[in-house]
C-alpha positions, 0 to 999 in steps of 0.5 A: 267855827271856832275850836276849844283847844287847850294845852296839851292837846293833840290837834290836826293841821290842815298841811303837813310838816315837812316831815310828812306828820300832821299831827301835833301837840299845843305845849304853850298857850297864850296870845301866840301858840307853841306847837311841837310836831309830833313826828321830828319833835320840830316846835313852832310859835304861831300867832293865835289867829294863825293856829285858829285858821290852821287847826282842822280838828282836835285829835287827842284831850291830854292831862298833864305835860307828857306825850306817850 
């Protein structure tokens, strides 16, 4: 099962950040994946096939390149 994620999106990951948040939000898209935690603002590069098996779910569709 492949998701459609894109940029901006908030997605769901199968283990928590060490700050406890599993949330986080796609800033950078391309061959590998910039994600920001959404909790301690702490951001991580992962390879595409890494952050595929990774994601559990797609939370929020964001527009644009903004977190409220």
């Amino acid at each position: 099962m492949s998701l459609s994620y894109e940029l901006y999106d908030v997605v769901q990951m199968k283990k928590p950040h060490a700050c406890g948040e599993n949330r986080w939000w796609i800033i950078r898209m391309g061959m590998d994946i910039r994600l920001k935690c959404l909790g301690c603002q702490h951001s991580v590069l992962l390879p595409r096939a890494k952050c595929d098996r990774a994601i559990r779910k797609i939370l929020e569709h964001r527009e644009g390149n903004h977190v409220d």
